[in-house]
FITITI-445464 format. One line per 2 residues: number of its first residue (from 1); their letters; for each residue x, y, z of C-alpha. Coordinates in nm, 2 decimals. Example, Ala and Ser with C-alpha at 12.3 -4.5 7.8 and 13.67 -1.06 7.14 Angstrom:
1> as> 1.23/-0.45/0.78 ~ 1.37/-0.11/0.71
//
This chain:
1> xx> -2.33/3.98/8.53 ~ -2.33/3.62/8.55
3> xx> -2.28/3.52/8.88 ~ -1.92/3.27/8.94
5> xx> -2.16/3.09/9.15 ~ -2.35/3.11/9.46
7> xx> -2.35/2.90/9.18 ~ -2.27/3.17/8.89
9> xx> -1.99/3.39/8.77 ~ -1.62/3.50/8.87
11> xx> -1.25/3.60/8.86 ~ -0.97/3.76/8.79
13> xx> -0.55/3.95/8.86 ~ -0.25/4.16/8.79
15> xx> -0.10/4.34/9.06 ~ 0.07/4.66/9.18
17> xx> 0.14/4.82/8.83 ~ -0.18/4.72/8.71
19> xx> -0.39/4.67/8.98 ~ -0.64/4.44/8.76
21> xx> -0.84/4.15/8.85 ~ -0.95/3.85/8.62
23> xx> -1.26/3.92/8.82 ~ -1.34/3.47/9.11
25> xx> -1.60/3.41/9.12 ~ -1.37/3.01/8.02
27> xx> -1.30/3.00/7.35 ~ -1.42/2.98/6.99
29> xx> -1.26/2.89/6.68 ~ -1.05/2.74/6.95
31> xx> -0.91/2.41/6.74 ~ -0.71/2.13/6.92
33> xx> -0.46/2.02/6.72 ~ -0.64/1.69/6.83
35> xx> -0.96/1.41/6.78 ~ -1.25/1.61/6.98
37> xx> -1.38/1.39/7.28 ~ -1.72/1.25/7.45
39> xx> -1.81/1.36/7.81 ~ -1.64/1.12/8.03
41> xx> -1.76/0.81/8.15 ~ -1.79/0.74/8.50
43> xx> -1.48/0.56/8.66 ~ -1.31/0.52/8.94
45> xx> -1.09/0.80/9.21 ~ -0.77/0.86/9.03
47> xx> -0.88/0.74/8.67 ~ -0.74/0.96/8.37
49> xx> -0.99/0.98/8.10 ~ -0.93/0.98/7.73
51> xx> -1.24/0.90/7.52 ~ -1.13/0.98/7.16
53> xx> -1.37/1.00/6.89 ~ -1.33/1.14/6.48
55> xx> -1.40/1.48/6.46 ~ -1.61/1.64/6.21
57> xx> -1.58/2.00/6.03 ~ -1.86/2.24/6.29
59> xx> -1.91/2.59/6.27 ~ -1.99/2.65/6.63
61> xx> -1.81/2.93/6.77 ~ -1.74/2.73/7.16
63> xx> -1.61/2.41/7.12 ~ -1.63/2.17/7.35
65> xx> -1.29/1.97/7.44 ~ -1.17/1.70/7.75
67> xx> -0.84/1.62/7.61 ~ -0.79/1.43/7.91
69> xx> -0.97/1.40/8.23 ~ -0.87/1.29/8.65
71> xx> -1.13/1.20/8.87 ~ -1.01/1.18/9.23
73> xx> -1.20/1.23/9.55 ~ -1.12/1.51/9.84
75> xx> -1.27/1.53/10.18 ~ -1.48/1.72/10.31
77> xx> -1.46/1.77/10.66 ~ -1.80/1.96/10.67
79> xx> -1.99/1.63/10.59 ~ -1.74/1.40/10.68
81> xx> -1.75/1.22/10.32 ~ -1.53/1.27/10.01
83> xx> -1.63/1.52/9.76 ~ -1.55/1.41/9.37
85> xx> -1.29/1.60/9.22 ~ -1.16/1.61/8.87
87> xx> -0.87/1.76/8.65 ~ -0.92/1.91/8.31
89> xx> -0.63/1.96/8.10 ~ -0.75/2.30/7.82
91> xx> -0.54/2.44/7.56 ~ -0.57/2.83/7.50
93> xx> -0.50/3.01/7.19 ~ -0.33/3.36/7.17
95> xx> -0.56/3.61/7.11 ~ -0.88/3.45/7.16
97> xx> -1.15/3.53/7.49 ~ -1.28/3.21/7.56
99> xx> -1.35/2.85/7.56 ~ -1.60/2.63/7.67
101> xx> -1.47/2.34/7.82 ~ -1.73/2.02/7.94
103> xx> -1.68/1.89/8.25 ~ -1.83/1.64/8.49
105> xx> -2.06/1.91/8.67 ~ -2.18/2.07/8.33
107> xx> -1.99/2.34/8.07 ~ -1.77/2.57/8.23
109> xx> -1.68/2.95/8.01 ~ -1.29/3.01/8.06
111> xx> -1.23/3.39/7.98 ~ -0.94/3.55/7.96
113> xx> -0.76/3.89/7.81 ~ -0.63/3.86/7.43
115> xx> -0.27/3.90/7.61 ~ -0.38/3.56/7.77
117> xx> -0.07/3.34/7.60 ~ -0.10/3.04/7.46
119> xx> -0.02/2.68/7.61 ~ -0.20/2.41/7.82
121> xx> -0.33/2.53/8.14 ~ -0.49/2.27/8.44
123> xx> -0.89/2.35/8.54 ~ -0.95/2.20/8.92
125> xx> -1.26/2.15/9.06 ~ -1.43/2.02/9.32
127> xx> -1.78/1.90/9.19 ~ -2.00/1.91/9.50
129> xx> -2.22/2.17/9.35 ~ -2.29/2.28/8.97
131> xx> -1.95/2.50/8.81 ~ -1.97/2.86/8.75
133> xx> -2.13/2.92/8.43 ~ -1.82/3.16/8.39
135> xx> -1.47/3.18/8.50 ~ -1.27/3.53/8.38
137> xx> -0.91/3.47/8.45 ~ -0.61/3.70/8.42
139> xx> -0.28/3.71/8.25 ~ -0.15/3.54/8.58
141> xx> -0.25/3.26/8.42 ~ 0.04/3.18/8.24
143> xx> 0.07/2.78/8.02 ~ 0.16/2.48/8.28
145> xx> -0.03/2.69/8.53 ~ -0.32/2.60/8.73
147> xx> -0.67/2.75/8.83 ~ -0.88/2.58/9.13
149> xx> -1.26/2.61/9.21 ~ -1.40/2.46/9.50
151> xx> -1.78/2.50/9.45 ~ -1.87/2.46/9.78
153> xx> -1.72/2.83/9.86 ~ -1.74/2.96/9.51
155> xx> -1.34/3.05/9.60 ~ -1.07/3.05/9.31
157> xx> -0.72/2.99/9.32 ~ -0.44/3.05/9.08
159> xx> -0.15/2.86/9.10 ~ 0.17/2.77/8.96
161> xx> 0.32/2.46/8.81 ~ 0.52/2.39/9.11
163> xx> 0.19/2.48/9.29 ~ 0.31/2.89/9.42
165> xx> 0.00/3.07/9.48 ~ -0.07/3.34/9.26
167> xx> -0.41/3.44/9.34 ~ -0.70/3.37/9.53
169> xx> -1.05/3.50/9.44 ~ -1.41/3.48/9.66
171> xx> -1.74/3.52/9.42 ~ -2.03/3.62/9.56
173> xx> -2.36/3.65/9.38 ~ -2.47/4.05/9.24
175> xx> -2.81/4.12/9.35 ~ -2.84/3.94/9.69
177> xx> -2.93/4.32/9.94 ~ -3.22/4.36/9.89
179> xx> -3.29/4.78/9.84 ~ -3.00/4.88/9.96
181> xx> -2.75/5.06/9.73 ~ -2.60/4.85/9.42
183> xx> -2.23/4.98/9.56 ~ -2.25/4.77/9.85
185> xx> -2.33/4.45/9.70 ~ -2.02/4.26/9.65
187> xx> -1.92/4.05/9.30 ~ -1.56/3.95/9.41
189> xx> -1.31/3.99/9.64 ~ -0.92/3.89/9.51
191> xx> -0.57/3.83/9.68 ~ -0.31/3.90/9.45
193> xx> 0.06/3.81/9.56 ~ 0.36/3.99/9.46
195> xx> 0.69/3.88/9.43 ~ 0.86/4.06/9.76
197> xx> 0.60/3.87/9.97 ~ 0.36/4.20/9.96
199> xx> -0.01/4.16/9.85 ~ -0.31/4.36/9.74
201> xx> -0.65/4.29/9.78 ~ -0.93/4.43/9.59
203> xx> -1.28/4.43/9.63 ~ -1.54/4.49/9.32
205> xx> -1.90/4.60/9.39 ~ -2.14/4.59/9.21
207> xx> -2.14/4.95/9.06 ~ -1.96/5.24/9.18
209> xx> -2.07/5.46/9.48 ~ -2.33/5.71/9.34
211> xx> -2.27/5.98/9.63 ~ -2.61/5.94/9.78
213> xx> -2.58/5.86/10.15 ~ -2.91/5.83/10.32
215> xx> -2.72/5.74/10.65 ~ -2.42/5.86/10.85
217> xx> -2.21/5.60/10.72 ~ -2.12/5.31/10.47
219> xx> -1.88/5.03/10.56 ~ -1.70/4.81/10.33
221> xx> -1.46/4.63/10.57 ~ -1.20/4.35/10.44
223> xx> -1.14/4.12/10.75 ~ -0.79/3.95/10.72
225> xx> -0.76/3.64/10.99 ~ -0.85/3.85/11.34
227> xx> -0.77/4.22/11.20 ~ -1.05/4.41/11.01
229> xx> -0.98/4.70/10.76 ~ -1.25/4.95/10.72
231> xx> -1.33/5.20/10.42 ~ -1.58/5.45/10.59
233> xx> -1.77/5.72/10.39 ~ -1.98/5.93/10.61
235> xx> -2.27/6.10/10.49 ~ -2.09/6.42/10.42
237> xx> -1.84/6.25/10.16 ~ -1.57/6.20/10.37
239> xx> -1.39/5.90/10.39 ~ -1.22/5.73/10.68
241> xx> -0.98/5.42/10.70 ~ -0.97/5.24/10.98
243> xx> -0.76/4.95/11.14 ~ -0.94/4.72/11.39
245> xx> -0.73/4.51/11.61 ~ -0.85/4.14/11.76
247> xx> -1.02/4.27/12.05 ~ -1.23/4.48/11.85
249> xx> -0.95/4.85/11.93 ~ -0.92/5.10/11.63
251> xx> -0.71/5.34/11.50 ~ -0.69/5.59/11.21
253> xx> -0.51/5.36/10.91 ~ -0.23/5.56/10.68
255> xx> -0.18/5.26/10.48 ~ -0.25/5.29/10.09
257> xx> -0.63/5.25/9.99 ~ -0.73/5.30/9.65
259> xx> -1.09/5.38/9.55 ~ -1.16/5.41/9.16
261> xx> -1.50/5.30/9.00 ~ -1.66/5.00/9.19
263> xx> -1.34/4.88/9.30 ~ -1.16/4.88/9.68
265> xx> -0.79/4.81/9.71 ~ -0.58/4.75/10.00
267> xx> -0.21/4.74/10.00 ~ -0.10/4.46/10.26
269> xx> 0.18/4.33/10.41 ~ 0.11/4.07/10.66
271> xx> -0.17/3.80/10.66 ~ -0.10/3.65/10.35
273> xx> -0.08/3.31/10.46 ~ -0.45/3.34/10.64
275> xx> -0.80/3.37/10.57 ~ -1.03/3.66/10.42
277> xx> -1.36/3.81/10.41 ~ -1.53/4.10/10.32
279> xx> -1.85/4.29/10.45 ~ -2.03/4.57/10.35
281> xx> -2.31/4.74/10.60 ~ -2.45/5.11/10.69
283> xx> -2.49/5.21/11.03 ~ -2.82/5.04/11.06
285> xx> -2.78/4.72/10.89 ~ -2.53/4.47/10.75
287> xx> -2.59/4.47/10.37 ~ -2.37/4.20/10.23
289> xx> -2.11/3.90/10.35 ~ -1.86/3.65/10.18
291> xx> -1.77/3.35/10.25 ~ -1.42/3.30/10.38
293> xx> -1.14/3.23/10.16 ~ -1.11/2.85/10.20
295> xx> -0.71/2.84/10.18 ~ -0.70/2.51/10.40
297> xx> -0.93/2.34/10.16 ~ -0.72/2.47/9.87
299> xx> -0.44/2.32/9.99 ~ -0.60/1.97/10.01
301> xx> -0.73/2.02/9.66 ~ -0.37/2.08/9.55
303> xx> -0.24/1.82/9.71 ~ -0.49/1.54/9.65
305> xx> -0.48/1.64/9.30 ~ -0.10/1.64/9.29
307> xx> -0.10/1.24/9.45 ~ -0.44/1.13/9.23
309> xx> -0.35/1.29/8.85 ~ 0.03/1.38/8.83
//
């Protein structure tokens, strides 16, 4: 797959009924009922953008589009300096999977189902690094909403108008284990929020466990602020789940844990306001990480972008 960054691929949601995922880590015969637009020009923090120019009859299937374009900077407490940000304002069409939309950083690939409705959506991003090449997105991502990408985590977020938190996604680039076993490479890791204050998250590997276990066991453990959840298959086929506490104490877990093709999903109830990272290791070595879920930097995204471009 295309990776939603390490600088590569990503996303995606639905919950409880249909436990899908866009997938964090982008449409032809897409037209704008509108004059197609340059690349914008550079400008100042806080700037809308609207460079109109005639546009001419094309036959190329991903047309590029910046209706309108916000440049505002966030900081970055990391390096101390502001990162440049920028709003882009796309228009999806019922029925089709994607559109290319040009932003400061280079094109980005908006995918999406054919249930994906139509309206104007809000892409934010934080240009630090080079976008995704590709960002799948769900159904969640209904018209006025808004999807978030900090580059600097590859992290996602999908949010609402009135800026309620849908969804958060991690990417994390396929093929980074070396030998070890395609099932413990991790593509994606997504939060998905549900309406009672529940939440499931669900992790995608990079194909599903082949049943080969060359040691006595396999870990792919989901670390929510200082608890750690842990799906153990030992060698035999069993599986355990397991609950770690802060200081590191376990016990069985009963909670619900599904397992189906290459994805892991837990059904939470508490720790949906903090941070959280997966890990996947045997009992000899650690075979892949995440980043953490960025949900202060997130926030200041939101909110910057709310004061800069509103």
């Amino acid at each position: 797959m295309t990776h939603i960054c390490k600088t590569a691929s990503r996303f995606v949601l639905g919950l409880f009924g249909a436990l899908s995922i866009i997938s964090c880590q982008v449409n032809p015969g897409n037209r704008f009922n509108e004059d197609s637009v340059r690349g914008p020009t550079p400008t100042l923090f806080g700037t809308a953008i609207t460079t109109s120019v005639p546009s001419d009859t094309t036959s190329t299937p991903l047309p590029k589009k910046i209706p309108d374009v916000c440049v505002f900077p966030v900081f970055n407490e990391e390096t101390g300096q502001n990162d440049e940000a920028a709003v882009y304002r796309f228009n999806w069409v019922s029925g089709e999977k994607n559109l290319e939309i040009e932003t400061r950083g280079g094109p980005v690939r908006i995918q999406g189902p054919v249930n994906l409705t139509s309206g104007t959506r809000r892409l934010l991003i934080v240009h630090r690094y080079p976008p995704p090449e590709i960002l799948s997105v769900s159904s969640k991502l209904k018209p006025e909403s808004n999807l978030l990408y900090d580059t600097n985590t590859d992290a996602a977020e999908i949010r609402t108008k009135d800026g309620d938190i849908l969804s958060q996604t991690i990417y994390d680039a396929a093929g980074d284990i070396g030998n070890l076993k395609p099932a413990l490479d991790v593509i994606s890791v997504e939060r998905q929020f549900a309406e009672d204050g529940g939440y499931i998250v669900r992790l995608t590997t990079n194909a599903p466990n082949d049943g080969i276990y060359e040691t006595s066991f396999e870990n792919i453990e989901l670390r929510i602020g200082s608890e750690r959840y842990a799906h153990r298959i030992l060698n035999n086929g069993k599986i355990v789940n397991l609950k770690y506490d802060a200081e590191g104490n376990y016990n069985m877990w009963d909670g619900t844990v599904i397992s189906q093709g290459n994805t892991i999903t837990w059904v939470l109830d508490e720790g949906s306001d903090v941070n959280f990272t997966v890990r996947t290791a045997t009992d000899i070595s650690i075979a892949d990480n995440t980043s953490m879920f960025p949900t202060d930097k997130m926030d200041t995204l939101w909110k910057a972008s709310q004061s800069a471009c509103r």
